[in-house]
C-alpha positions in Angstrom: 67.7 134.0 159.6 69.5 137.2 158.3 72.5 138.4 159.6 75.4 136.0 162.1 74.6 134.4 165.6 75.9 136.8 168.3 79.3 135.7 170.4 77.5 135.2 173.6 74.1 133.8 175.0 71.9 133.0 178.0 71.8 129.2 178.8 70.8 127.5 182.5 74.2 125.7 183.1 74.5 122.7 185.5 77.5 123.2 187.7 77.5 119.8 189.6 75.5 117.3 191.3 73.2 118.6 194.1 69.6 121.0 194.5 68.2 124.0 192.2 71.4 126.1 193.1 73.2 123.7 190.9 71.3 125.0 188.1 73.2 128.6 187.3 71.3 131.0 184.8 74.0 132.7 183.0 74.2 135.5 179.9 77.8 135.4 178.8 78.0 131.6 177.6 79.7 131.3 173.8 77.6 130.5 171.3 79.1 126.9 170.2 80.2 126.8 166.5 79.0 124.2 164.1 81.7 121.4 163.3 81.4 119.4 160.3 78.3 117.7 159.8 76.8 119.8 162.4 73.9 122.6 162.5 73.8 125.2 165.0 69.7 126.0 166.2 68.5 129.3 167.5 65.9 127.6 170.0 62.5 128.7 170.1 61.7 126.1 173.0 62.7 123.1 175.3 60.4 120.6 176.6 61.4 119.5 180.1 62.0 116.0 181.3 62.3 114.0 184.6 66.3 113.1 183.1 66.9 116.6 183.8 66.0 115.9 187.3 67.4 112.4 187.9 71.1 113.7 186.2 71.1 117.0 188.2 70.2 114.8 191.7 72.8 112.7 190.3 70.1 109.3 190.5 72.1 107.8 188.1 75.2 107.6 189.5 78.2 110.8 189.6 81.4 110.7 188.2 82.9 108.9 191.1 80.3 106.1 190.9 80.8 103.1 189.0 77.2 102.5 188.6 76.7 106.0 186.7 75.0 105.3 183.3 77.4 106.7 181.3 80.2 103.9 182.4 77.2 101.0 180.9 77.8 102.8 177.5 80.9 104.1 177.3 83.5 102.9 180.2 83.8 106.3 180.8 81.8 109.3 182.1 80.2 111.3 179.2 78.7 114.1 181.8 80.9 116.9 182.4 80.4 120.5 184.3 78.8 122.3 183.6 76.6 121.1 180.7 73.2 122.9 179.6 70.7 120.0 179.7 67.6 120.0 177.8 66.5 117.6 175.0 63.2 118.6 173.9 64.7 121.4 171.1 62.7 123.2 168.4 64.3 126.1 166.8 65.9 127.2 163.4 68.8 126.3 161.9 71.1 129.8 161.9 74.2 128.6 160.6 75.8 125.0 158.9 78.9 123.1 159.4 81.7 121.8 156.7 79.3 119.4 154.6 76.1 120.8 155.5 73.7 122.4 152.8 73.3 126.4 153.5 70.1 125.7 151.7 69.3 124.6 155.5 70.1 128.0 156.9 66.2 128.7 158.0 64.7 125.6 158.3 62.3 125.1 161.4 63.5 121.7 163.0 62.5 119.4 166.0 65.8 117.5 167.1 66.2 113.9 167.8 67.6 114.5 171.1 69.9 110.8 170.8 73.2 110.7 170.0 73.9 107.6 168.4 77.1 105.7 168.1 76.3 103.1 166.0 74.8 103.2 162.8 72.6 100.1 163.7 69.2 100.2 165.6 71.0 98.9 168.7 70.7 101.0 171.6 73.5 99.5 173.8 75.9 102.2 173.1 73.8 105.6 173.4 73.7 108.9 174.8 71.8 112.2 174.4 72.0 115.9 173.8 71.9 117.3 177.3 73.7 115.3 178.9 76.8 113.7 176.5 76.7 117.0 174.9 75.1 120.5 175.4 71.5 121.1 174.7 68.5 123.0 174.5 68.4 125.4 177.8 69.7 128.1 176.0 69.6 130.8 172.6 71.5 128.2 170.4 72.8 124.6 170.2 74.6 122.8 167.6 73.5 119.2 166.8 74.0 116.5 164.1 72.7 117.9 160.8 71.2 114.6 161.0 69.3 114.9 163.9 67.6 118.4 162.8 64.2 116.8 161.5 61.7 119.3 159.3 58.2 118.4 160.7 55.6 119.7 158.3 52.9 121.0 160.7 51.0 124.0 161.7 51.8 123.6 165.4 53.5 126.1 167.5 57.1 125.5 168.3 56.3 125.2 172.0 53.9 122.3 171.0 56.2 120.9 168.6 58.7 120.5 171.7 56.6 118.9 173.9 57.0 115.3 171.8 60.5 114.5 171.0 61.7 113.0 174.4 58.6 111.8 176.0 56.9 110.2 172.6 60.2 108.9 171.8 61.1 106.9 174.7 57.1 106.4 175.1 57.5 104.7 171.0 60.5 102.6 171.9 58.6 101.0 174.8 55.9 100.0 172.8 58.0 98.9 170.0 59.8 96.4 172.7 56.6 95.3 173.8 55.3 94.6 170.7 52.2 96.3 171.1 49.7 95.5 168.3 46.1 96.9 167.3 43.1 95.4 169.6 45.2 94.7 172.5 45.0 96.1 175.9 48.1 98.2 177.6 47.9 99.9 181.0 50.1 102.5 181.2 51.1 103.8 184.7 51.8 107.4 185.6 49.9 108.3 182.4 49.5 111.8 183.3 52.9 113.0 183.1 55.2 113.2 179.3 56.0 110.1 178.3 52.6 108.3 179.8 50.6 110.7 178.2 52.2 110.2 175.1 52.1 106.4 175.2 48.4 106.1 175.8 48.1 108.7 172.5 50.7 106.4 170.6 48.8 103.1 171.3 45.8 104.8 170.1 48.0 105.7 166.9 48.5 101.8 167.1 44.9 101.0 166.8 45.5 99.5 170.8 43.0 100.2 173.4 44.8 102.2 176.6 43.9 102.5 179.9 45.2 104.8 182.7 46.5 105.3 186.1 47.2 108.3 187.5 46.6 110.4 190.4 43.6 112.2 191.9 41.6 114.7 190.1 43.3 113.8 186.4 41.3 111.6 185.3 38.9 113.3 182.7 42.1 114.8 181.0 43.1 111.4 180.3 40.1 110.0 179.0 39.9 113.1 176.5 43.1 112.2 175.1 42.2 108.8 174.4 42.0 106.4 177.8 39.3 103.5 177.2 39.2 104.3 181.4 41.2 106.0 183.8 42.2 104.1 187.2 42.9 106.4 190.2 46.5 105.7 191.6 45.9 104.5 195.5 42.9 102.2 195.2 42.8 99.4 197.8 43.1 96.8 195.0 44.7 97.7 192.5 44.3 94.0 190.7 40.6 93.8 191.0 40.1 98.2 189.9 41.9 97.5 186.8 40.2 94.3 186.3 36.5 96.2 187.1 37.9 98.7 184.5 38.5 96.5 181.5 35.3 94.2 181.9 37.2 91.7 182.9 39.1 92.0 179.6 43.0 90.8 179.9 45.6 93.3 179.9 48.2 92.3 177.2 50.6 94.9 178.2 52.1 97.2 181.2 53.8 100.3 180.4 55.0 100.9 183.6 56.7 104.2 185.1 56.6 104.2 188.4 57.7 101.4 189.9 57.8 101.5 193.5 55.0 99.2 195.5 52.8 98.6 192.7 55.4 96.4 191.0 54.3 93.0 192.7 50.7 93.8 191.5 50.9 94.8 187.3 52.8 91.5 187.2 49.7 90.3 188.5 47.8 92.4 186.2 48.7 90.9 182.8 47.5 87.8 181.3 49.5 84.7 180.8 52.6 85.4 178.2 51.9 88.7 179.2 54.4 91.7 178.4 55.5 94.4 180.8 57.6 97.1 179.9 59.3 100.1 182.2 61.4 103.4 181.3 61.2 104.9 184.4 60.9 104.4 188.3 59.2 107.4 189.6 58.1 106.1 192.7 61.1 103.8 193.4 63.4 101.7 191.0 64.3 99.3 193.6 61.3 96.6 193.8 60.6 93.4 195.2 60.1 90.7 192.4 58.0 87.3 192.9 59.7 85.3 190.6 57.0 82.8 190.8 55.3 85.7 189.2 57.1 86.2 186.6 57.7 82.3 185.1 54.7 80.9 186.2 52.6 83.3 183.7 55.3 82.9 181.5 55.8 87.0 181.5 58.8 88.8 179.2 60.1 91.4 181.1 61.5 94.8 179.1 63.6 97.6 180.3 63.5 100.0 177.4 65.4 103.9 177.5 65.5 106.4 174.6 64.3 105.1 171.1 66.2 104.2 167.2 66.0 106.5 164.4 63.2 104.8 163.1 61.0 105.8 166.3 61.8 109.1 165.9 60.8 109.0 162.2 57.6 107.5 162.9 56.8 110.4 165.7 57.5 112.6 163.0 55.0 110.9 160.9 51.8 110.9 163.5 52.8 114.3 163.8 52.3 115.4 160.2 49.4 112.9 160.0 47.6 114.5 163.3 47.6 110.7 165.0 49.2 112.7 168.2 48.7 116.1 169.9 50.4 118.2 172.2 49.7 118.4 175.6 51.4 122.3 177.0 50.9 122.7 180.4 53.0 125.5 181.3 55.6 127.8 179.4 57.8 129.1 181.3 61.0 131.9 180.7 64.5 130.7 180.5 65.6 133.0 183.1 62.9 132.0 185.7 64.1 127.9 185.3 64.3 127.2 189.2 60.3 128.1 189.0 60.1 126.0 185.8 61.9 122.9 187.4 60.2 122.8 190.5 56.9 123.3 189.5 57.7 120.2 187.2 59.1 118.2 190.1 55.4 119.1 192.2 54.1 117.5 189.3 51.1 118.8 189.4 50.0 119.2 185.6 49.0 116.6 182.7 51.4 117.2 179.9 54.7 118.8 179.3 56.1 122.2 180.8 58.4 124.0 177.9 61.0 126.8 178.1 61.4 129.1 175.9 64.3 132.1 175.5 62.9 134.9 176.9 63.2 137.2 173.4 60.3 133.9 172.8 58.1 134.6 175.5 54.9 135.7 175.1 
């Protein structure tokens, strides 16, 4: 990239908890300088996420609450206002910190949007860019040097940031499960990001994936790699899956919707069964049979985020064409309240990206 970052940019900043308005599009936000060890991106796009949604609506707790996810990790709020979320970053590196090549300078990356503090694979002490830091909603970021991955791929950069978060998290849930070639995994709401991306990475995994999703996204699903698609809202949702499979067992649930169906993908997996869940779209509080659960002898994971060691495999499935992008919408940075509430209707199969608007088009 010739010539130095400009003083200011545009970034969408979130100003507190609460509805779109919270979401402030602004063109006189500093660009952040690199510290040591650090890179600072010119973004080319961001890949949206429902964490976006949940932090803004403040789902997981505010700074008042003691239940806010931040005080699990770190006794202590790491959200502060305003923050630019986003996690989903692809861009070039414009600029290097103390200890940072400048043989970098240039180099189109995809970030690994975890910050991790531990250098272990444990992922009891996390966070993420966008939320304990400042992220991708904007003309620049700065970010580990560390986490600034070179993919070697001819994909766009708004395809390229429609993986990190989704496949990520979708990689760590399958890793938790143990999910191994031949075996079955239903994956609920498999139209959106991270299900989409789960029943492509259990394909990667030589597993055999089937669906559920809404109305009228079914075919989408099979063309991505779905053994069969099972429409969400079926009177029996036990016996449709069942019909589905040929009666085959399911050896995993990739669940994220929670909500009413809980009761019934318990049900769903075979004896010493696994079920695993990332997300609670449809309700995270759920009624649990507990005969359920130890009579069918069932290991039950809750799985967020992934280790360094997913990301590196994402990177690889990339490069080796084992996974594809799914772009349903792009979107301006300046027109975000349309970009986030479209993505709330959720009414797409895929990702929705961002991009700067000197990107669009």
């Amino acid at each position: 990239m010739d010539g130095l970052p400009p003083k200011t940019m545009a970034a969408v900043q979130l100003i507190g908890h609460g509805g779109l308005d919270m979401l402030v599009y602004n063109n006189d936000v500093p660009v952040p300088v690199p510290a040591r060890g650090e890179v600072l991106i010119a973004i080319t796009a961001c890949g949206m996420n429902n964490t976006d949604v949940w932090v803004r609506e403040g789902a997981y707790g505010t700074e008042e609450d003691a239940g806010a996810v931040s005080t699990w990790r770190r006794q202590a709020p790491t959200l502060t206002f305003p923050r630019i979320q986003g996690t989903d970053i692809v861009g070039n590196i414009a600029a290097v910190g103390e200890g940072v090549s400048a043989q970098r300078i240039g180099q189109r990356v995809m970030v690994d949007f975890s910050i991790y503090n531990r250098d272990d694979d444990s992922l009891a002490d996390i966070d993420y860019i966008g939320h304990g830091r400042d992220g991708g909603y904007a003309e620049y970021v700065t970010v580990p040097a560390e986490n600034a991955h070179v993919v070697h791929t001819d994909m766009r950069d708004v395809e390229l940031a429609t993986f990190c978060c989704a496949y990520l998290t979708g990689e760590q849930m399958l890793e938790r499960a143990g999910l191994k070639a031949g075996e079955r995994i239903l994956v609920t709401g498999a139209s959106g990001g991270v299900g989409s991306g789960i029943i492509q990475l259990a394909r990667a995994r030589g597993a055999i994936p089937y669906a559920l999703v809404g109305p009228g996204k079914e075919r989408a699903l099979l063309d991505i790699g779905a053994a069969a698609v099972i429409t969400r809202g079926v009177p029996d949702l036990v016996a449709a899956v069942n019909a589905a499979t040929g009666g085959q067992p399911i050896d995993v649930v990739a669940d994220l919707v929670g909500g009413a169906i809980f009761n019934d993908l318990l049900r769903i997996l075979r004896a010493e069964g696994r079920y695993t869940t990332a997300g609670a779209i449809a309700g995270p509080v759920v009624k649990l049979d507990l005969r359920t659960m130890y009579l069918k002898q069932l290991a039950l994971h809750g799985s967020s985020q992934g280790t360094r060691g997913d990301f590196r495999r994402i990177v690889r499935y990339i490069e080796e064409g084992k996974i594809r992008p799914l772009v349903a919408g792009i979107y301006r940075l300046s027109d975000f309240h349309k970009a986030q509430s479209d993505f709330m209707a959720k009414a797409f199969v895929g990702k929705l990206v961002v991009v700067p608007d000197k990107h669009y088009g």
